[in-house]
N, C-alpha and C positions, 0 to 999 in steps of 0.2 A: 603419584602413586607410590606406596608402600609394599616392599615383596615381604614374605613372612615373616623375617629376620629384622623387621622395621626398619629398613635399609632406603631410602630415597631412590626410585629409582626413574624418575622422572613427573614434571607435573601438567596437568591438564587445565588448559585455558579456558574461559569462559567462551571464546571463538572457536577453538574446540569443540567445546558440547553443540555449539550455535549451525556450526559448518552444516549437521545435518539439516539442518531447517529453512538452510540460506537458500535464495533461489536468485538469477543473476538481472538485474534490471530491467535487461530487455524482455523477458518471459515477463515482470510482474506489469512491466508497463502493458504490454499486448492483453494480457487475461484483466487488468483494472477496465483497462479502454472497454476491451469485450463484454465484460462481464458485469461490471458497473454502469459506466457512464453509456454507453448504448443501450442501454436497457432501460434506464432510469431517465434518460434526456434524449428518444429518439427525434424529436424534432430540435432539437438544438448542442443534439451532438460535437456537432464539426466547430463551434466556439468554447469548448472545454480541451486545455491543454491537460496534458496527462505528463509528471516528469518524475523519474525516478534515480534516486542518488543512493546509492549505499541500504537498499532497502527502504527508502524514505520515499513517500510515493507524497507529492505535492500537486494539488487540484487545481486549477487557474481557470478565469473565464465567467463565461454564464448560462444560466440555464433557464428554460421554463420550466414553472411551477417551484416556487419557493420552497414547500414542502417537505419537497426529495433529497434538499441540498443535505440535510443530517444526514440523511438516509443513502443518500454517497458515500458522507465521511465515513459510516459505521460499516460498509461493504465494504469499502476499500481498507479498511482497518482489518478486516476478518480472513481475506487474500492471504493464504497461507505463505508465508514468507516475507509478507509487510510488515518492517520496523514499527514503524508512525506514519502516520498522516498528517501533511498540511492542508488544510484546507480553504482554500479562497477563490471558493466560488460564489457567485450572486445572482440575485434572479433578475430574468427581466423584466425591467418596468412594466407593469401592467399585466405581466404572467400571472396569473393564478394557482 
């Protein structure tokens, strides 16, 4: 930041700008599980890990119906305060 005088008076980090947006791991993991993966794999829930690191929400496991697996990655991408997604989940043989 610049005071009138063009004087340096201190500068702002991109973690900075970020910090309002941040939200702590445990919140994104509880609202992906909630919000995402119980909704989209209520019958195969309980074999989707859910992990999140530094805003990095990581999807593990498997699910019925092949279909939904994008349609995880793009919810849990949308989770306000989600960095990225990894995604690696797969369906179960003979899910539909």
């Amino acid at each position: 930041m610049i005071d009138d005088e063009g004087v340096l008076q201190g500068v702002v980090s991109r973690s900075d700008l970020l910090k309002v947006f941040l939200r702590n791991d445990e919140e994104l993991t509880v609202e992906v599980r909630q919000e995402v993966i119980d909704h989209l794999f209520p019958l195969s829930a309980d074999h989707i890990r859910v992990e999140v690191t530094e805003g990095v929400v990581t999807l593990t496991g498997w699910g019925d119906g092949p279909r939904v697996v994008p349609v995880a990655e793009r919810l849990a991408r949308a989770v306000e305060g989600v960095v990225d997604v990894r995604c690696h989940l797969s369906a179960r043989l003979g899910a539909e």
